[in-house]
N, C-alpha and C positions, 0 to 999 in steps of 0.2 A: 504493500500500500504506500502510497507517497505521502509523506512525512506532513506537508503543508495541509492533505485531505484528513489525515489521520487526526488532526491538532485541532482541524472545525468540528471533528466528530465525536470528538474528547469535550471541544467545549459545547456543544449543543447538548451533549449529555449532562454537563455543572448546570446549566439551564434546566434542564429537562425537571433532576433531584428542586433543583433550587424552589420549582413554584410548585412541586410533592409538597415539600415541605411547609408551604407559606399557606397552605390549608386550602389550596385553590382545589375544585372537586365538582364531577357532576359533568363535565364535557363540556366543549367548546374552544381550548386552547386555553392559556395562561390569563392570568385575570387583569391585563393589562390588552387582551384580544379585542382588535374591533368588531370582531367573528361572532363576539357570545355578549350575550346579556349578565352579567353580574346581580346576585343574589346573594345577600349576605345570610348567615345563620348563627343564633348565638345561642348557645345550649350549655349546661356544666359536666362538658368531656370528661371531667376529672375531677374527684369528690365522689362522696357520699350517694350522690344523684347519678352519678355515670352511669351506669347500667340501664336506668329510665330513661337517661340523653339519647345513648346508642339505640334502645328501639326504637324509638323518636327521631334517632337520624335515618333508619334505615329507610322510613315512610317516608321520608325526604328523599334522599337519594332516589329513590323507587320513582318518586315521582319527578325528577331531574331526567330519571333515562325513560320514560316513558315520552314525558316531553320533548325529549330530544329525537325518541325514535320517530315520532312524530313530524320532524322537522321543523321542530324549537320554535321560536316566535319569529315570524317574520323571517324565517330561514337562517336565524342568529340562534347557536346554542345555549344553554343555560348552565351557567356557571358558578357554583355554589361556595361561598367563602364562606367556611366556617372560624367562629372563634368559641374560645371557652371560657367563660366566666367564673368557672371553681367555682360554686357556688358562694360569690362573694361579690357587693353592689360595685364596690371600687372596679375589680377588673372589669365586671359585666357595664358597666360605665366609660372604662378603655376601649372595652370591646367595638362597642358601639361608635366611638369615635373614629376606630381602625376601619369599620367600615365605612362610616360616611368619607372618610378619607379614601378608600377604592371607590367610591360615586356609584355605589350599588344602587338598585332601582326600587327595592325592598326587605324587606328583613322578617325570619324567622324567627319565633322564637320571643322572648325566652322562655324558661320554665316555671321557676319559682317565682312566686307572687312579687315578692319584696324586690324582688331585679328587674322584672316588668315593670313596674311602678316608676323606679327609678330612671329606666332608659326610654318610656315614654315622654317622661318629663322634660327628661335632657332634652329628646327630640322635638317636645313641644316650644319648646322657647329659642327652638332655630328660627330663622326665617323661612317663608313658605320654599324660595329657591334652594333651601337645602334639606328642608325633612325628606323624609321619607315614610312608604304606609308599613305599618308593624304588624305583623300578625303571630299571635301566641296557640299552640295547639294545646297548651296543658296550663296556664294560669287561671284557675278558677274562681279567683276573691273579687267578691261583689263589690270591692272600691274599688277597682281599676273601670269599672263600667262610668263612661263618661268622661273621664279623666283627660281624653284626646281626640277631635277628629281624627286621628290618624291611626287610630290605635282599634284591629280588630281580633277576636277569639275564634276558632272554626270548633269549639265545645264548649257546651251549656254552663252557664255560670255556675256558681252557688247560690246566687239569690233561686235557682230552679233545685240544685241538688240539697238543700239545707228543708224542705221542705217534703220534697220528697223524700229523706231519710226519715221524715217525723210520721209521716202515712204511713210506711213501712213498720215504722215503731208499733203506731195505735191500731192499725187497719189490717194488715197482714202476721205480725207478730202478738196480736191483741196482749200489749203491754201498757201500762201510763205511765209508770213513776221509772224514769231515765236517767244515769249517770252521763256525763258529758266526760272527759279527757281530749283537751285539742292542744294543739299548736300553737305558741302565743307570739303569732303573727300573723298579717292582715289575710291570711289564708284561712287559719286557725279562727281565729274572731271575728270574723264575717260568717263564716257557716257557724259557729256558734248560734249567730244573730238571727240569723232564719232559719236555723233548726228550734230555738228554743220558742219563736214566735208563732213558731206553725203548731210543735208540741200544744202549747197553749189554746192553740184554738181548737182543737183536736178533742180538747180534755184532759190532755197530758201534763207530766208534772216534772219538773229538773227538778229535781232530791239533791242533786250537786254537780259542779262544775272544777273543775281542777284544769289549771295549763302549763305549758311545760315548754321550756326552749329546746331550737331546731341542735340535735346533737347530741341532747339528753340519754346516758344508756343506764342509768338506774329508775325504776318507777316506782319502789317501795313505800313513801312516804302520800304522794299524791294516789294512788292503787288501793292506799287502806285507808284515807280519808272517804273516798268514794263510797268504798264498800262497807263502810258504816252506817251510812245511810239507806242500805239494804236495798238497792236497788234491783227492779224486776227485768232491766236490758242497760247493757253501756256501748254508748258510741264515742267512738274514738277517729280523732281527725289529726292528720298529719302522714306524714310522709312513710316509705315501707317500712324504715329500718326501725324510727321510736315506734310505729306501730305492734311491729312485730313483737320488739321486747317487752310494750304494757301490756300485751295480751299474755305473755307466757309468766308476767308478775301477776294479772289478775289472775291464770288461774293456779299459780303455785299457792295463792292467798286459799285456794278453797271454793273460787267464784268458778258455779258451772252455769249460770244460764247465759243466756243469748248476747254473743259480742255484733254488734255491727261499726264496719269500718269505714272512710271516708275512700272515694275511687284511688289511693295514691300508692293502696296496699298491692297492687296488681303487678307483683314482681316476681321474677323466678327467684332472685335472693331470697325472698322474704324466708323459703325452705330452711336454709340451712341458721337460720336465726330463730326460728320460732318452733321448729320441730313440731315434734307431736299436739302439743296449746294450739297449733293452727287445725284442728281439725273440724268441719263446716264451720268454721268464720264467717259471717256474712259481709258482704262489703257493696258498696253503691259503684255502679258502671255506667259510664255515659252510654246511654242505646246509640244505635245506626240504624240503618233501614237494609236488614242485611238482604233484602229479597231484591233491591236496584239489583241492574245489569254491571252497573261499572263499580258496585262491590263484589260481586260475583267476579269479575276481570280482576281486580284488585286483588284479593284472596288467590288467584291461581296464580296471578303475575310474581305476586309475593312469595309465594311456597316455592313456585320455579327458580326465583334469586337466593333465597336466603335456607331455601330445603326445611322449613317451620312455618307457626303461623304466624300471624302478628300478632305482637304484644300491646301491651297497656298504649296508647297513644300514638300509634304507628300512620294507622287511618285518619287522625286530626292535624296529624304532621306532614300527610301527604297531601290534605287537605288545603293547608295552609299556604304550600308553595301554590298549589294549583289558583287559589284564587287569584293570587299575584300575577302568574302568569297567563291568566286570562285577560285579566284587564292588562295587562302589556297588551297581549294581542287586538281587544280591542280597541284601544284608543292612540295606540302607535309606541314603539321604543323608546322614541325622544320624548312623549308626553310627560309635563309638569307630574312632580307630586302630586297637588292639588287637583290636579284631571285624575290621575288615579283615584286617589282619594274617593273623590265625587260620583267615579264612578262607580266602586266599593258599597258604596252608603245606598246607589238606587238600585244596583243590579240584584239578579238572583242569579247563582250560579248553579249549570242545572247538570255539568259533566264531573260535578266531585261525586266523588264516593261515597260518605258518610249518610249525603242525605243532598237534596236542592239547598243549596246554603246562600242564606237573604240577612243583610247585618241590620238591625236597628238604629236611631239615632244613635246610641250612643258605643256602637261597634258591636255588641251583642247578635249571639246567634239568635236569629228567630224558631223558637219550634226546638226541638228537640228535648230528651229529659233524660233523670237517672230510673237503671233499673237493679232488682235486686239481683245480688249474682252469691255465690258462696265456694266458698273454696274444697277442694274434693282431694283428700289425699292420696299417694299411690300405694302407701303401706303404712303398718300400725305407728312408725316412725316420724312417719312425714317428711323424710327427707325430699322425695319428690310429688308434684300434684299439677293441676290443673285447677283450672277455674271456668266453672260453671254457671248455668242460669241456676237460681233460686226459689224458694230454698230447699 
């Protein structure tokens, strides 16, 4: 080979690693390509949450190379920049900045309430020539609703899942008097808020409430407060990992009736945390409409890529690209924010998977809700399981 060819091929390949590495992903050439549309995604790769990120990106992904097989928007591939937030405001704050700085056309994500909150805000108080429209597959807290034109959910809030967990209580478990344990973050005390208001109307009773920070691995203290108050079912809200350990403290205390969980427990870790205490756990699942044609696509697409099915949040994350890049296609590549936006807020999108997805004023899904599901072990240990409809 000559010396001069061998030296461009050496360095096309330092290029090549260089924008692997810069988290560029999804097709289209490097993210500096006039070729592809850029997409940013902000998710916590790494932490506590990772395992949730990763199913969550897979939906992503899935729906990057669908689009692309497609012939992308306007014959421009889509180009996914992911960043990682650690589950921490500061970098998911960085994050956010790294993207507006590649001039991405939209953004994914994020997950956790508290990080949403914080990089819609940043992004609100840009000027209209530099926001961009956000959309989250997994942030549930009913303060984010409103908080931004620009800011959209493709799964049902909690002001819809706080209430349907209290029906579930009085109406299909026929219990009243409820133990609460949540998460004491706007995640956590927001579904508080309209689980405990619906209870109420219901005829149901909080007996007690107890909360606990994101990170907590002892629940002894708040566990046997509860359980003094002898309650007839406890719901518990927060994330897989504290879930998993209050349930196997509630039932070392001696507590056997009825746990129901908030949608966050929907994890293949949760197994090896909770062992045998997770056995029928009930927990809240955002529904789908799993009889559409293009979940029915979705679900083979998925199994053919990844040899599984989809996990917790896969389908609202594929969702989420999908709205995005719809309205690219309809209103042009180059189109403002602001025309995104606008269009966002009047359309219904009728080719996602999840369901026809239509936002309300205030970015909210319209329609949709939680259903009961329950977890099903695969042996007296629990080491492995599934999850099921309920109960």
């Amino acid at each position: 080979m000559d010396r001069r060819w061998g030296a461009l091929v050496a360095a096309a390949l330092v290029v090549a690693v260089g924008l692997i590495g810069s988290g560029c992903l999804g097709g289209g050439g490097g993210g500096g390509s006039s070729g592809s549309i850029k997409i940013g995604v902000i998710l916590p790769l790494t932490g506590s949450l990772s395992s949730i990120a990763e199913v969550i990106k897979t939906g992503i992904d899935l729906a990057a190379s669908d689009i692309n097989k497609a012939g992308g928007v306007g014959g421009k591939k889509v180009n996914l920049i992911y960043k990682d937030d650690k589950l921490d405001t500061t970098t998911g704050n960085a994050a956010y900045d790294e993207l507006i700085g590649e001039k991405v056309k939209g953004i994914v994500g994020p997950i956790p309430s508290t990080i949403t909150l914080q990089v819609i805000t940043k992004n609100d108080a840009k000027p209209d020539t530099t926001k961009v429209v956000i959309v989250s597959p997994a942030s549930t807290a009913t303060e984010l609703a409103g908080k931004s034109s620009y800011f959209f959910r493709t799964i049902p809030s909690d002001a819809i899942q706080g209430p349907d967990a209290a029906t579930v209580i009085v109406n299909t478990l026929q219990k009243k008097n409820a133990g609460l344990l949540y998460q004491n973050d706007i995640y956590g005390t927001g579904l508080k808020k309209e689980f405990s208001t619906k209870l109420a109307s219901l005829g149901g009773t909080l007996v007690a409430n107890e909360a606990f920070p994101i990170g907590q691995t002892s629940f002894n203290v708040q566990v046997s407060n509860i359980l003094s108050t002898s309650p007839e079912v406890v719901f518990i809200v927060g994330f897989y990992k504290e879930i998993s350990l209050s349930i196997k403290e509630f039932r070392s205390q001696g507590y056997t009736g009825p746990i129901l969980a908030s949608e966050a427990i929907e994890n293949n870790d949760i197994f090896q945390i909770g062992g045998s205490a997770l056995k029928d756990i009930l927990f809240m699942k955002a529904s789908v409409e799993s009889s559409r044609s293009s979940y029915t696509s979705f679900l083979a697409n998925y199994s053919q890529k990844y040899g599984s099915k989809p996990g917790a949040y896969a389908d609202y994350g594929y969702d989420a690209l999908l709205v995005i890049v719809e309205s690219l296609r309809a209103k042009g590549t180059d189109a403002s924010s602001p025309t995104i936006k606008d269009f966002m807020h009047q359309s219904t999108f009728t080719s996602t998977v999840t369901r026809n997805i239509q936002f309300d004023s205030k970015g909210d899904l319209i329609g949709g809700g939680y259903i009961l599901y329950k977890i099903q072990c695969s042996d007296a240990q629990c080491a492995s399981g599934t999850f099921v409809p309920g109960p």
